[in-house]
N, C-alpha and C positions, 0 to 999 in steps of 0.2 A: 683364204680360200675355204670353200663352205665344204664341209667333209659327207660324204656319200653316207657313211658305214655308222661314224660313232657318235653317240649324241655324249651328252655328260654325266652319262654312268654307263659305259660301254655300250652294246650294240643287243638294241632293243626293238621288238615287236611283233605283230602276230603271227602265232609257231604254225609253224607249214604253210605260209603267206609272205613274210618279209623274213620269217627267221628262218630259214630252207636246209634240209640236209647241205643241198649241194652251195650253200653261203658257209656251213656252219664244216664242212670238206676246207673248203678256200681259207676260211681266218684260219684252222687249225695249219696248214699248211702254209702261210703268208708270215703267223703270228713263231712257229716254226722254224723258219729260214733265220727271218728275224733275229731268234734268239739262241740260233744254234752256233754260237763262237766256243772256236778253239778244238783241241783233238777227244777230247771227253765223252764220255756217254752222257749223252743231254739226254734229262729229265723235266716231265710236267706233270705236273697233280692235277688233277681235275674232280670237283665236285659238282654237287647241282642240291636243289629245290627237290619240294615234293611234285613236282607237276608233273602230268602226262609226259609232255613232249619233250621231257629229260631225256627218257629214253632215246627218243628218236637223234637229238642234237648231240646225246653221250656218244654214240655211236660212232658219227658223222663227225665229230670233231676227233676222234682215238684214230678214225682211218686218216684225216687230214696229217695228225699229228708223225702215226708210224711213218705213213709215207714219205715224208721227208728225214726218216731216222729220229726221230725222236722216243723212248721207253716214254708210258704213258703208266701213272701210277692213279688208280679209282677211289675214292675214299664212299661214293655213297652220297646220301641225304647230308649235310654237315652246315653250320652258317659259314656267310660271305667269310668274315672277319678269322675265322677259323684257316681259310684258306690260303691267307695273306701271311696266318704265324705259319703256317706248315711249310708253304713255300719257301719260308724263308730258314725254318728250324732243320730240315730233311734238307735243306743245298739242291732244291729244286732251280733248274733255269727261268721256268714258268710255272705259273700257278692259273688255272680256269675256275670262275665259277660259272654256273648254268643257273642261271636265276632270271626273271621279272621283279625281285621284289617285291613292292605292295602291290604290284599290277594281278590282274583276275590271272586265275590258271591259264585262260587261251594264249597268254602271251606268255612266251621269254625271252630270255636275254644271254651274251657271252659278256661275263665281265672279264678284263687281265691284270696280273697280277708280274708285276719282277721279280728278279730273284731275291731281290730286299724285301717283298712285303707288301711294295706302293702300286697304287694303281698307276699303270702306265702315262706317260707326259705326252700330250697334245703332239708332238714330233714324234715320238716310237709310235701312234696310233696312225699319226699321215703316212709313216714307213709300211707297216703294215698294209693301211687301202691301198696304196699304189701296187701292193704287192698279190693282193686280193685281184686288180683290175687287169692283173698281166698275165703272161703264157706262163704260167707255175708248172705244165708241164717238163721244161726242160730244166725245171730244179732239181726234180725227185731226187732220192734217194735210190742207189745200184740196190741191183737184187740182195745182196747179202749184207746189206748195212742197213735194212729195216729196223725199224723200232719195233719192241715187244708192249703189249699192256698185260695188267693186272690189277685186280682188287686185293686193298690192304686194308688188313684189318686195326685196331686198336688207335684210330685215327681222332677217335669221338673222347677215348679214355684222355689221350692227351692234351687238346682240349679242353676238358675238365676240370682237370689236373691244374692247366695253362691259369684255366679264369679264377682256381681257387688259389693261386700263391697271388695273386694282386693284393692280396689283402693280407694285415697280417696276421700270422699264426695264431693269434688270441681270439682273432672277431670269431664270433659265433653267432648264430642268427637262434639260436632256441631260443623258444618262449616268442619266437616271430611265426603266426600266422598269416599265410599269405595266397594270395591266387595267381595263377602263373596262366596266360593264354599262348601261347605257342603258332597260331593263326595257321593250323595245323600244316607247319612250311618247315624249314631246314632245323628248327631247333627242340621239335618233338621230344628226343630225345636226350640231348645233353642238356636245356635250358632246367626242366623237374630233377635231374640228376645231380646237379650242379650245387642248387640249392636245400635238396634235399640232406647232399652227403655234409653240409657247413649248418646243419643244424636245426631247419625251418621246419616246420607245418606245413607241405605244400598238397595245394588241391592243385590240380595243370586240368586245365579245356586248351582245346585247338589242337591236341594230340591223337588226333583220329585221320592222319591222312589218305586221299582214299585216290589221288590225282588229280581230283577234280574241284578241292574244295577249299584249297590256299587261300589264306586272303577272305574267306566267303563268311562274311555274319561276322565276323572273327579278329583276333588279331589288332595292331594300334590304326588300323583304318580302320576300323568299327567297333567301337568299347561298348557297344550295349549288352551282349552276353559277360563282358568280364563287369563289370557295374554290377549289374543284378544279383552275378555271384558274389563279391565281393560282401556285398549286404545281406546276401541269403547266408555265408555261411560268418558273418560278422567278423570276415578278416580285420588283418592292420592293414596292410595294402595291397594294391592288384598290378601288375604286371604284365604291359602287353608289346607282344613282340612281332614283328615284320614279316612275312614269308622267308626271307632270308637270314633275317635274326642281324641286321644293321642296325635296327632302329628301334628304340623303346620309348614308349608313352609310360605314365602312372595313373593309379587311382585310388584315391585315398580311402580311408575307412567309412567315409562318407559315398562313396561313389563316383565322387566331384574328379574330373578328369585334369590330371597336372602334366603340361606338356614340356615340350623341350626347352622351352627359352627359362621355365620355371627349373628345371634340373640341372641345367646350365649356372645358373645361379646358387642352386646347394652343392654343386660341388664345386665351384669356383670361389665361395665361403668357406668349405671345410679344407680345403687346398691351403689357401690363405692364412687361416686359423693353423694349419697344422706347417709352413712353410716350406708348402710343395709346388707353390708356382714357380716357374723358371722365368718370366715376366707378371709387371701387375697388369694384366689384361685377360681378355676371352677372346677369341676369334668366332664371329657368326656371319652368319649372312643379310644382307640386303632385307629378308622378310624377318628378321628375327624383331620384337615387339621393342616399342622406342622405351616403353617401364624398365625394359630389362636393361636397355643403355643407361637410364638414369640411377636406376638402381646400383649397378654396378659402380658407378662413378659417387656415388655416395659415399663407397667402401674404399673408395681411391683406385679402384680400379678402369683399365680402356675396353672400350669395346671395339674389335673392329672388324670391319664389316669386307664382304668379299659376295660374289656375286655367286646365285643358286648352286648348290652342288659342294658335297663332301668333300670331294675332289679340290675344290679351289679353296676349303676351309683348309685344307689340310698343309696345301701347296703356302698356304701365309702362314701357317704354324710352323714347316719346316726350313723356310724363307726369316723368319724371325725369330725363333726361338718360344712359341707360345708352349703349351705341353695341355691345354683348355680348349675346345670348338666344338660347334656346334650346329643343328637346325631346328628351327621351332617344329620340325615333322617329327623330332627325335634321334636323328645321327648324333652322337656323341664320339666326339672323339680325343681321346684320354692315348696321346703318344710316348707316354711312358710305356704303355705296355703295348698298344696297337697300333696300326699301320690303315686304319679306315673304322668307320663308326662300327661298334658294336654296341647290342642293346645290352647283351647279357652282363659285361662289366662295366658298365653306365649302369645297369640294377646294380651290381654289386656295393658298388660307392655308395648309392642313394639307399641301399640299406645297411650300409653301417654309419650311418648318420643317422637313422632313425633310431636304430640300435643303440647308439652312444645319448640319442638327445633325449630319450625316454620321454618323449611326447608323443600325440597323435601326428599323424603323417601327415593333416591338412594343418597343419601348425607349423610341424618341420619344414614342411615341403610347399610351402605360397612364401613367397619371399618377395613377391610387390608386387601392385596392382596394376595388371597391362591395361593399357590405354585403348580403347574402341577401336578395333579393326575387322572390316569388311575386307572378306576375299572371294570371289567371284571367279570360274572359270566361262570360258565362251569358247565353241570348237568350233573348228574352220575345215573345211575340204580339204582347199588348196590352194597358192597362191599367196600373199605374206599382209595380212590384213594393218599389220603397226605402219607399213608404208604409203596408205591411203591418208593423201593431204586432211583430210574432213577428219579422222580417225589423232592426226598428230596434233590437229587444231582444238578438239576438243580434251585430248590428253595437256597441251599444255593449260587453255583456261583451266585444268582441276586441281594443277599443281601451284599455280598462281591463288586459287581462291583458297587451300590447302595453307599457304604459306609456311614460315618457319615453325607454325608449331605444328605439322603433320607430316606426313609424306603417303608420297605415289608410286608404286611400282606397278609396271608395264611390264609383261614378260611371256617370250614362248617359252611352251616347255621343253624339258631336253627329252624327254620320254617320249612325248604322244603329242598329237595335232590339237595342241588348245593354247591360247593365251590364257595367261594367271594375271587377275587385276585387283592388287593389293592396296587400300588405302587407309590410314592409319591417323588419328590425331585425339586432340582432348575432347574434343566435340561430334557427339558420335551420328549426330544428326545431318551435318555438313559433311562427315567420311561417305555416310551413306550415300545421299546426292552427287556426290562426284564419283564417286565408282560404279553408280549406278548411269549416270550418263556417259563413261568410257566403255561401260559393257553394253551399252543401247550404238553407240557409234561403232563397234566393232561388230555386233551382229546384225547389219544393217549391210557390211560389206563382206562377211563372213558366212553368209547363206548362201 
């Protein structure tokens, strides 16, 4: 059954449009009931993003939450990943973040978090909408069993703390010059602190948050200001981080931009080398580049593949025992220590392997040549453009002329109104040709 509320990174979209006080009252209260078992004072952490409409959703989700008895504990600006160790370290019931992500500041988002850590399972999230859709009136909370909130402080310090023991006691990053872009969103301030106090050189951009400018110019969705630095001030490498500090890109001392399916691979090497895998494999996704499969398999290691979303990389990691995953956007996730991608301990690893390798970072960090891939978005109104006959007819001739040595992904997105049409082979001439005539057949019926 198609879900109302959650796409595949919690419940996303434009703030004071589809992300409403009065939705953002309801999940607090729905997500609440939810997870208010036993005779205890239930608690929830909630953090958020630099964005405007923090405010307004912080609000709205404290009064959802009291009113059903729940203490509501504040932490402020803090990343996603942050929120998943706290919920779980504090013996919180729930954990909320307030985030979009990499999405522009007009948008956000409710992500949930359990009292383990994990982003909530496809069944606790239907429990929830059902609950969202019903008379939550005659749920409430009696007048004298309200829940209380507060702002706590030293939330960030922990944190800190959290991402500096992943490593051990010896690494030190001195003598590493580095540039930090922070895409002026949830990790402003612990991401230059982090690296600062373990040793580094750091210059930080994207720490100038002002509400409005998350995400803008900035951050691992647009490396052109951290590049330019990067070579302006002749770092070793550059650093760029998400609105909400899930996801880290690199850039080397060249400027040359090293993405996730490339990180994935130096740490699933320095893993291997040092015998910290719990399986010989990586877990990614469906877009993740076919070089990185083969590469990998060179090493004797599997790759395997699960369908868009941190979320489902994670759910095959704790399903199998991986402790490696990932996405070519940059989710990393390292379940030795995390419970959903973080960028900032994905930097961590990738620079104590530069550290250790005393080479250039485009040396360390290219570990094999991806294979030509076009990706292409097409946005749609309304209405499901993948189930137009003429649209499935020309998606299959592209996968047939594709053959074994390529592939085609077809896909909406879980975020926002657009198909993603990803093709992929040795021939980069023929990828182009057929994603191009999938993205001509979809906006044909998609206008």
């Amino acid at each position: 059954m198609a879900r109302r509320y959650f796409g595949t990174d919690g419940i996303r979209g434009r703030a004071n449009r589809v992300i409403t006080p009065e939705l953002a009252l309801k999940v607090g209260q729905a997500a609440g009931l939810v997870f208010r078992n036993g005779d205890h004072k239930h608690r929830v952490l909630i953090g958020k993003d630099t964005r405007l409409s923090g405010y307004m959703i912080e609000t709205a989700l404290v009064a959802g939450f009291t009113s059903v008895g729940m203490d509501v504990l504040l932490t402020g600006p803090i990343p996603t990943p942050a929120i998943g160790m706290l919920a779980r370290s504090m013996r919180a019931d729930l954990g909320v973040m307030i985030s979009a992500s990499h999405n522009p500041f007009d948008d956000n988002g409710i992500k949930l978090f359990g009292p383990d850590g994990h982003k909530l399972s496809d069944k606790t999230e239907s429990k929830i909408e059902e609950l969202i859709d019903s008379d939550l009136g005659k749920n409430l909370a009696k007048s004298d069993d309200l829940g209380r909130a507060k702002r706590i402080d030293g939330v960030q310090d922990r944190y800190i703390e959290f991402a500096k023991l992943t490593l051990p006691k010896a690494v030190s990053f001195e003598g590493l010059r580095l540039v930090i872009d922070c895409a002026n969103g949830a990790a402003y301030k612990v991401a230059p602190g982090t690296l600062w106090e373990l040793g580094a050189d750091v210059i930080s951009i994207g720490v100038d948050p002002d509400g409005f400018n998350i995400n803008k110019d900035c951050g691992s969705t647009d490396l052109a200001a951290l590049c330019r630095k990067v070579r302006e001030m002749r770092a070793d490498i550059g650093i760029a981080l998400d609105g909400d500090a899930d996801r880290v890109l690199i850039v080397d001392e060249r400027g040359h931009v090293v993405d996730g399916d490339q990180l994935l691979a130096v740490i699933a090497e320095s893993w291997k080398e040092d015998g910290r895998l719990q399986r010989p494999g990586v877990v990614a996704t469906v877009m993740s580049n076919l070089g990185l499969e083969r590469h990998l398999g060179s090493l004797g290691l599997e790759l395997v593949r699960t369908p868009v979303g941190d979320r489902y990389v994670l759910e095959q990691m704790r399903t199998h025992g991986y402790n490696v995953g990932g996405e070519p956007s940059g989710h990393i996730i390292l379940s030795d220590y995390t419970t959903t991608g973080d960028g900032l301990i994905a930097a961590l690893q990738v620079l104590a392997v530069v550290k250790r390798g005393d080479k250039p970072v485009s040396a360390l960090c290219h570990r094999f040549e991806p294979l030509p891939q076009i990706l292409k978005n097409v946005r749609y109104q309304k209405g499901k453009p993948l189930e137009d006959a003429q649209v499935r007819s020309v998606i299959a001739s592209a996968e047939r002329k594709l053959g074994l040595g390529g592939r085609l992904i077809v896909r909406p997105s879980g975020t926002e109104p657009v198909i993603r049409v990803m093709g992929e082979g040795d021939d980069r001439s023929l990828v182009e040709s057929v994603v191009d005539d999938v993205v001509e057949a979809l906006s044909e019926v998609a206008a």
